[in-house]
N, C-alpha and C positions, 0 to 999 in steps of 0.2 A: 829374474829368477827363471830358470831352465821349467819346462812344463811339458808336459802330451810328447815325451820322444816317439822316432818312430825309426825305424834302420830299412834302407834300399841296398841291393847287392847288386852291379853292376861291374862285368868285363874286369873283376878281380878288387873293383874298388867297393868298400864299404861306405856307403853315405849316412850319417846322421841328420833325419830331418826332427829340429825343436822349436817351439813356441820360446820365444824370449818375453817375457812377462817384463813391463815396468812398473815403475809404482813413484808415484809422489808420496812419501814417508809411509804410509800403511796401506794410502789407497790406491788400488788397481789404476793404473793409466792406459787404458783401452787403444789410446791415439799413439800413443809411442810405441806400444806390443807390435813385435814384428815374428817369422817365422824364419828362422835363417838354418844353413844346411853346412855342415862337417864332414869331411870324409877322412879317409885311411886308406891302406894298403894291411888286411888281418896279416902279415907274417911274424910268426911266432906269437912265443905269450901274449895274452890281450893287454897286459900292463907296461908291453913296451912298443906296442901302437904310437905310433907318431899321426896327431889328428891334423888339419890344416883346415883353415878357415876359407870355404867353398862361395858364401855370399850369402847375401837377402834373397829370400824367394817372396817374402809379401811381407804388406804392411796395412794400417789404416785405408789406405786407397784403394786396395783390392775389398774389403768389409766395406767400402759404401758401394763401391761399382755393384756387389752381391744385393745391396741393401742392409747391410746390419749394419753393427759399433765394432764388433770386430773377427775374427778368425780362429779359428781353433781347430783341435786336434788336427794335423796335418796328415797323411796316409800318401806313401807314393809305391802306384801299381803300374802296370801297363795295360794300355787300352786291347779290346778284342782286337782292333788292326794290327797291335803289337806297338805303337804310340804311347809314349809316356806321358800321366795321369799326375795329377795331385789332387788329391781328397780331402778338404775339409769341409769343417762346420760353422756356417756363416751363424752369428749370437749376438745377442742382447743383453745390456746389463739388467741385473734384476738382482738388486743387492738383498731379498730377503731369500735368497737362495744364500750357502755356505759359501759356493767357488765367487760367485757374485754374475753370475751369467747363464744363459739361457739358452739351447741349442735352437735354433729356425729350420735345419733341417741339415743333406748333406749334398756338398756341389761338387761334380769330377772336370776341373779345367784340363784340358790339356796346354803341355809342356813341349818346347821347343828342344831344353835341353834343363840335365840337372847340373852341370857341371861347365861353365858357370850356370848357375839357376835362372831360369829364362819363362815366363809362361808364352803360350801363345797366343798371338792378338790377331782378329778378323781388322778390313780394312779401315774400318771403323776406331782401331785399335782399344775395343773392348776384348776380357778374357773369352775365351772361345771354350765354352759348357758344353761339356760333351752331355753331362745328365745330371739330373737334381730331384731330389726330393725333397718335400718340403713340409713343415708340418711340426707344429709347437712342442717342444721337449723331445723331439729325435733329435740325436747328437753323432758321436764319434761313428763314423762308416767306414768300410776296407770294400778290397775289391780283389778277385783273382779271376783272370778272364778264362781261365781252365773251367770254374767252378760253375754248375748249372743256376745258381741264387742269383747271380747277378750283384748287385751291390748290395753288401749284408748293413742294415743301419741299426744302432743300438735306438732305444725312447724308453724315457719311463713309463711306468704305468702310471694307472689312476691312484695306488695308494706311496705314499714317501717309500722308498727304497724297493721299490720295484722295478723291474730291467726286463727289456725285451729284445729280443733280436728277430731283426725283420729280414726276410731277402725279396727284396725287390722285382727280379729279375730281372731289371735294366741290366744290361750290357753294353757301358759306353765304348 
């Protein structure tokens, strides 16, 4: 199941970054969920876009390196040096929630390239955190390095169906 789309605009090409959700018959498969990326060329009407399949940008492996079970909402900005970003939100299952998971907070790795989709790794070949927030039920985050907020993080409140928007001011 397609989930958390997000669209990047790059040098004429349109990318699609989406959560691929799997599932064993009803239930969430955390370890098989991957984030994979789409692109296009917008010319002409939108219904006759020819999409191409760009690759996997993360999986299971990148949600433990973070420390969580898995990945979510993915977000791609580019960094204040002008470096390209990927934003999401490392989580937890926690099936007496609806979606069945839990945000930890919001992590900006940066990206080698999107096209093929590549993160970037220190010598070490860990992903290389430009900036992270952290903190139980902050979830989906954006970034525009124009903007004086810094990285905007969405969290809930204290009461069920309450929503905040935070900015940070990190500027990875």
């Amino acid at each position: 199941m397609l989930n958390n789309p997000t669209l990047f605009a790059r040098h004429g090409t349109l990318y699609l970054i989406v959560e691929c959700l799997a599932f064993v018959r009803t239930t969430l498969d955390l370890e098989q969920s991957t984030i994979q990326v789409f692109a296009t060329r917008p010319d002409g009407a939108a219904p006759q876009w020819g999409w191409r399949y760009v690759g996997r940008l993360a999986g299971h492996e990148l949600a433990e390196e973070l420390g969580a079970e898995t990945i979510q909402q993915p977000d791609i900005a580019l960094g204040a040096d002008g470096r390209l970003l990927v934003l999401v939100t490392p989580a937890h299952k926690d099936f007496r929630i609806r979606v069945g998971t839990v945000g930890d907070g919001c992590v900006a790795l940066e990206m080698n390239s999107i096209d093929p989709p590549l993160l970037a790794r220190d010598e070490s070949r860990h992903a290389i955190i430009r900036a992270s927030i952290r903190g139980k039920h902050i979830a989906a985050c954006t970034y525009d390095r124009m903007s004086a907020t810094g990285i905007v993080a969405v969290s809930t409140g204290r009461r069920n169906g309450d929503w905040e928007l935070r900015a940070s001011k990190l500027r990875p």
